[in-house]
Structure formats: C-alpha cells, structure tokens
N, C-alpha and C positions, 0 to 999 in steps of 0.2 A: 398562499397557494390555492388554485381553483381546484384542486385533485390532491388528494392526501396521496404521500406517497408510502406505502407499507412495507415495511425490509421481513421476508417469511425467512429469509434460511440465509446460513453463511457456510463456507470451508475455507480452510489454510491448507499448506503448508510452510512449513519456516524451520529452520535451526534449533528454533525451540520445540517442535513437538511437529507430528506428522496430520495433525487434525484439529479443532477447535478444542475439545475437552484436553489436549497433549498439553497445548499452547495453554490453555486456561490454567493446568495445574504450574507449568512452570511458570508461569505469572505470578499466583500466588506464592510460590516458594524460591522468588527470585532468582533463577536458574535461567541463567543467558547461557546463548547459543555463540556464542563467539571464541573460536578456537583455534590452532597452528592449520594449515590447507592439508587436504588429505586425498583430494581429488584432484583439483584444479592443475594441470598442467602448466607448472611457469617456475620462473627461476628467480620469484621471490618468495617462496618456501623456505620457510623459516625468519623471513623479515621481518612480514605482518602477521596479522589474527584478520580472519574473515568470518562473517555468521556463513558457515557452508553446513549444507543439508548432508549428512553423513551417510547417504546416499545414491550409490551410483547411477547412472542412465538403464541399464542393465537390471539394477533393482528393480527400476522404478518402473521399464515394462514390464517386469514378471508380477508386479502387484497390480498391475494396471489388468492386468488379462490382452492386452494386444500383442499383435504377430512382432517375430522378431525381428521380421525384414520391413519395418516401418522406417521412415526417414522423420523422426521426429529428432528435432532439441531438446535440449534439456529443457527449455522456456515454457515451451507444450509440452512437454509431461509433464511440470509442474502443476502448471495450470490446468489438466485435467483430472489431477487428483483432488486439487478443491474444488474447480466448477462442478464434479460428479457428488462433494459433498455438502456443496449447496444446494444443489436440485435436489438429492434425496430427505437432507435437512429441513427443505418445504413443505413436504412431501406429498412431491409431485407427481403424480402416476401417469399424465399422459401430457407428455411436454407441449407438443402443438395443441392440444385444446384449443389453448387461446391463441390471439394475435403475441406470439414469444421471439424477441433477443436476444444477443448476446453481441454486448459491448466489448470487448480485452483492449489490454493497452501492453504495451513494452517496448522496452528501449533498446533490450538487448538484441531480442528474436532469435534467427536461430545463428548467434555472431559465433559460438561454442565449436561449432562442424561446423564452419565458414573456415574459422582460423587454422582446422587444424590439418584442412590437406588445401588451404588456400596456393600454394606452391605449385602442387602437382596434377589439379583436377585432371588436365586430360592425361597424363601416365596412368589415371586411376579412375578407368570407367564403371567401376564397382561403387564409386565414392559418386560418381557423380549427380546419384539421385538427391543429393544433401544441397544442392547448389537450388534448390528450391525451397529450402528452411529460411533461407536466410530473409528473405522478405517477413518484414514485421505479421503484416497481417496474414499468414502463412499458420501461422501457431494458433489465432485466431481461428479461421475457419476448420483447420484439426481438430480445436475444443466444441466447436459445435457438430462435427462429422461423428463424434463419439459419443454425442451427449445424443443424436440422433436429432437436433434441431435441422427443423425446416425451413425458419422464418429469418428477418434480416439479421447479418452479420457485418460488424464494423470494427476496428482497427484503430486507437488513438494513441500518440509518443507523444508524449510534451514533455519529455523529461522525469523530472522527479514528482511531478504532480499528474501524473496521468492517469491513474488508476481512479482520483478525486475527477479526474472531468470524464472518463469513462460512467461514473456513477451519476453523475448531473447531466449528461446523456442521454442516460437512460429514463433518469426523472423527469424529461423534457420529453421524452418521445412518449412516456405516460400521461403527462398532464395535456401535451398535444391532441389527443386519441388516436396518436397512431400507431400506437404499442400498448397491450394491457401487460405484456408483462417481460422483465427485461431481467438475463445475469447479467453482470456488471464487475469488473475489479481487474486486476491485473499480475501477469505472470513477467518473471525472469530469472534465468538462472546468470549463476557466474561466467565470468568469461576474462581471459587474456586481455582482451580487447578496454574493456570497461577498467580493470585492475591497472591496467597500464594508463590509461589515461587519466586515472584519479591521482595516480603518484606523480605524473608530468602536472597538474595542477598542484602540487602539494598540500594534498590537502587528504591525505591517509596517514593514520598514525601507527607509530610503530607497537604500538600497545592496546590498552581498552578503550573504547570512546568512553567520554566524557561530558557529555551535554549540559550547558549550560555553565560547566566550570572554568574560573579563571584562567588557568592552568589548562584548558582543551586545547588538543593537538590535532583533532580532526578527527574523521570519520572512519568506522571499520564496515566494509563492502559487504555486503549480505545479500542470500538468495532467499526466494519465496514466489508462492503466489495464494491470492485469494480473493474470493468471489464472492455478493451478497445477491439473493434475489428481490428485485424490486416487482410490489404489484400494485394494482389499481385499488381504490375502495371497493370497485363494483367487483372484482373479481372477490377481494375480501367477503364480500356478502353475499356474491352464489357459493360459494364453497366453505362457508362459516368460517373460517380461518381467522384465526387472532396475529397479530403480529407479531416478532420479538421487541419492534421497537420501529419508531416512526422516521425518517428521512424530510426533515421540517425545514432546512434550511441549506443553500449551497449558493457557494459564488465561487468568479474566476477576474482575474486583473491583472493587468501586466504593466509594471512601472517602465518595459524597457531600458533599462538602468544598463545592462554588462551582460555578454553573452553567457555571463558563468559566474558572477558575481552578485548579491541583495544592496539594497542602496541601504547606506547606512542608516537613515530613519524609518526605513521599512515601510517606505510607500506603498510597494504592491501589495503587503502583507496587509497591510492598513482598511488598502481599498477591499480587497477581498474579503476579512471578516466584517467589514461595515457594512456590506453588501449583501452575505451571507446574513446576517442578522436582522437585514431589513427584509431579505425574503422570508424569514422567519416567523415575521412580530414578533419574536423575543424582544426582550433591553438587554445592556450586558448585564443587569443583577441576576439573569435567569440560568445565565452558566453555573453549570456548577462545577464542572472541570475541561480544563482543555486538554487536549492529546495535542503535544507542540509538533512541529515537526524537527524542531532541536536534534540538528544531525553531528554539533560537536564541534561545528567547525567552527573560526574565529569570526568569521563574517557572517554565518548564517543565524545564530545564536544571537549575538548583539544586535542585526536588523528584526528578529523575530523578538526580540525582547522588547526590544523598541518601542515597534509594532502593538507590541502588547497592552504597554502602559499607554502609549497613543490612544486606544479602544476603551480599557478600561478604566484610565486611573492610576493614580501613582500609589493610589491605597486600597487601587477595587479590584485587583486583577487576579480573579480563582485559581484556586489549587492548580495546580499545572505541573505534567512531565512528560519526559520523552522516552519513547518505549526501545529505541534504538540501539540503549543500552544493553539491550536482548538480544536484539535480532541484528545489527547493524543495517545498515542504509541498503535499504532493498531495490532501490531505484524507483520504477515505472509501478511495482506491487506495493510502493509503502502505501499509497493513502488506502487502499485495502487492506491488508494488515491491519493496519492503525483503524480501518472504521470497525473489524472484527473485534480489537480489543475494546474499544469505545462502547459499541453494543455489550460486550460481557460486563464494563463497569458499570453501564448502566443498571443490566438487569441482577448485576449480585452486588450492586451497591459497595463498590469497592474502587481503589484509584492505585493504580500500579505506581509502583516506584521508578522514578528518576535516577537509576542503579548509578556509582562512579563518583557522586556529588562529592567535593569537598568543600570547596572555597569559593562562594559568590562571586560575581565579577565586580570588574573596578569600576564599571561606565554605569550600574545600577543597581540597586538593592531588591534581587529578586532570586529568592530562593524556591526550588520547585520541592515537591512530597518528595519525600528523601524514603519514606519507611511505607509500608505498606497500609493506605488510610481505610476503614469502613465510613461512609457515610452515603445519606440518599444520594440519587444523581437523578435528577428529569433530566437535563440536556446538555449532552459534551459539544464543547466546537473541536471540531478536530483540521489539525492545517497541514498542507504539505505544498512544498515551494518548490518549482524547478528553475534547471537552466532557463536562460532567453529572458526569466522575469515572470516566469508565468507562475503565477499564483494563488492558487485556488485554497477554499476554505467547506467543510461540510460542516452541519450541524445534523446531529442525532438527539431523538428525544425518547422518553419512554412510553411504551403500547399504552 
C-alpha cells in the first residue's frame, strides 16, 4: 500500500452488547445473543431463534436524544448508535477538519416501515413520511445528518459482504488523496422481508447456528450495526494519534457461480484472500487467526473451508472461528462486526470461540477454536461472502 491505512475508533451495536466494551465482555464470557423474537412482527415466533437486539425503535430514540417525529428505520438508528461511537472512540472533536466520509452499506434499509403499512400508504397519510426510508442510501445520509458530516456520503449493498467493500472503499479513497478520513461499516435491522426470504431458501435453522459443524442446519438472522474510523498517516502525524490497529490488507472477487449459492471449491473465496494477502505482503504464515465468515450453512461452510485449505494448506491453515455463533448473520453489518471483533483480538490477544462445534465435517479435517484461546495476534484475515458471488476478504494487523 502507498498510504498506510489507520483504524482510530470503532462502535457496535448487536445482540450481544449495546457498545464495543458490552460485545467485548460477552465475547469473553461466551454469551450469545441469539434468542425466541420478541419484536419482530411475523408469524414465525416461536419457530426460529434470531440475534435480535432487545430493543425497541422507541428505545432506541429516546437514547439516541432525537425528536420523536423522525422517520427513521430501525437500520439508521442502528447505525447511528455506532457510527456516534466511533467518532467519539477517535476522538474527534471537530468532524470536518479534514477532507471526512462516510461510507454505509445495507441490505435491508428501511424494508422494517416499508412492510408494515406497505398495503395502505395512501389510507395513511401520517405514515406516509416512512416511504422515503425505504431507499438504502436513505439511512446513510441520516447517519451523517446526525453525526453532523459535511463531506461525501455513499451507499454500498452487495449483500453479505458489504460492509467489507464499504471499508475497502473507504481505504481506496484515502490511499487515493481524495479522502483523509473516512467512517465506514454497516447497519441493518431485522425485517419480515429478509426472515422470509432466508426460510424460502432454506437455509435458517430451527435452532442455534452451528458453524462449521457436520450436523449444521443453517444460519440464525441477526441484527447489528458498526463502524470503524479509517485515517491517513498524515492526519496520524498532525494530530499524534496512535491507532488501534492498522487496515494492511483487503480484496474483492466474484466467481459468479449462483445468484445465492458459493461454488463448491471456493473459487471466489480463493480469489479474494489471495488478493487480499498480496495487497498486504503478508504470506499465509503471517496469519495468525481468521475471522471466517462461517454462517452454518451447508454450502457456505464447505466452499469457505475449501477455500481455506486452497490458501493455506492442508496442514497450514490458523486458528480459525466464526463469531456468528453470537450474533447470528447480520447481513450487510457482518464484515463490521466481524472487523470490530478482529481488532479487540488483536489488541487483547485473544481468539473468540467457534460456539455450537461438535462434530468436524465429512469433506475435511478442519476443526476451528472451539474454547476461548490467549495468544499474540499481528494480523487476522477476516472474510465475508455474499449473494451474486461477491467476495471480499480484509486483513487487519496490529498498531
């Protein structure tokens, strides 16, 4: 890379905790967020388990400090509760200083008040302020109205990797010089919409996710959002600022395989960490753990394992789990999430548990950290795969 790229501040929200230090304790204390629906309006309460954020819309502005006649989604208020504690986590006191972004991704947007007077908008001209949530980048441009950003705002849905090309992004318009300083990561809440269409794929279980297990039934739907701040070196060195940890390495690939399906040898997976790693100048011996994107499912798990051994070896491939067992599959916010946890392993030298493990699979011999590990970490790859094939892979290293 011509431009280092520097990660100063991150925020969550998730199932597991309302903040980074929330999330970080229940990390350690293996306490997932995956429970009966207690919100979500639908008529398969009681089916499934979801990671739902325990909650309401209603909470969530009265903690937010904004008016009540806002037409936000749940997707932006997620997302404003981290991006506000990632900027302060920087700590940034005067957001336009510099040339500043703000990247968001989501899949959902605001689909949550889309579905729920989609029937009756004109009987309900009270309702109708909500028919302008529904555009993706809608939630985006709210999260910087509140952050009080002046500078570009952009919009990225690729599915389940979106949040990972949101942040490569943003690394690309700092190494550019067209940006010194960029948030980046991604918000979604739950929705009808998304819950139904994961059961018409069959591919949600009626129980815990299971990542990487024989025996995995698929995935359990989760809400979240979170944001990292990315800066220049130069800004590093007017303002003395150390980073939490460095952003060395990212790629994107698309095998084109299946609108909704990984090719069973995990080509895009393939292409994406090999690429990632050559942005790097890492080798694979410099990983020290991956953050899989291991969502549980039958297909995803086997071409991501694949994948794996493809990269590194049938006897070289690092410590490796999937966090999902937490949080369940957050959509367009996992590879955020996933790069927040990444960062805390890095910096407390720890590697979260692959919760749910029993039984390695039949197609390879590859068991992930099953118990909670201490050791160093310089640099996690962290991966997240979406529909269409789209692929993408980050690497994080330490300050």
């Amino acid at each position: 890379m011509s431009r280092k790229i520097a990660i100063t501040g991150m925020g969550i929200i998730s199932s597991i905790g309302r903040n980074v230090e929330e999330n970080y304790t229940s990390l350690l204390e293996s306490r997932h967020g995956i429970s009966d629906i207690e919100f979500l309006e639908t008529r398969h309460r009681g089916e499934v388990k979801l990671g739902e954020i325990k909650m309401s819309n209603e909470d969530l502005i009265s903690e937010l400090g904004i008016p009540e006649d806002n037409n936000y989604a749940r997707s932006t208020l997620l997302g404003i509760v981290a991006a506000k504690e990632a900027v302060e986590s920087a700590g940034i006191k005067n957001l336009n200083q510099y040339r500043t972004g703000l990247i968001s991704s989501t899949s959902v947007g605001g689909m949550d008040v889309t579905e729920k007077y989609f029937y009756d908008y004109e009987n309900q001209p009270d309702k109708q302020k909500y028919i302008a949530t529904h555009d993706a980048g809608q939630s985006s441009l709210a999260i910087a109205e509140v952050l009080g950003l002046k500078g570009m705002v952009s919009t990225i849905s690729t599915a389940c990797s979106s949040a990972a090309n949101a942040i490569m992004m943003g690394a690309k318009l700092i190494q550019s010089g067209i940006l010194d300083r960029v948030i980046v990561g991604g918000t979604d809440g739950l929705s009808k919409f998304t819950l139904n269409g994961f059961k018409t794929l069959m591919i949600v279980t009626d129980t815990y996710n299971t990542p990487f297990d024989n025996d995995r039934k698929g995935l359990n739907l989760g809400e979240a959002a979170a944001f990292l701040v990315l800066e220049s070196d130069e800004v590093l060195e007017k303002e003395n600022k150390k980073p939490i940890a460095w952003l060395s390495g990212y790629a994107n690939a698309n095998d084109a395989h299946h609108q909704t399906a990984s090719s069973e040898d995990g080509t895009g997976a393939y292409l994406a960490m090999e690429k990632a790693l050559k942005v790097s100048e890492l080798d694979t011996r410099d990983i020290d753990y991956i953050n899989a994107h291991g969502t549980a499912t039958p297909n995803n798990d086997l071409s991501e394992g694949t994948a794996m051994l493809r990269i590194f070896g049938d006897d070289q491939v690092p410590d490796f789990s999937s966090t999902k067992a937490f949080t369940g599959h957050t959509l367009a916010a996992a590879a955020a999430v996933e790069a927040v946890y990444s960062i805390l392993a890095i910096n407390n030298g720890v590697i979260f548990p692959n919760l749910n493990f029993k039984t390695p699979m039949q197609e390879f011999d590859l068991t992930p950290v099953t118990e909670l590990k201490r050791k160093e970490i310089n640099h996690v790859l962290s991966n997240s795969f979406g529909f269409g094939g789209n692929c993408s892979t980050l690497i994080f290293s330490k300050s």
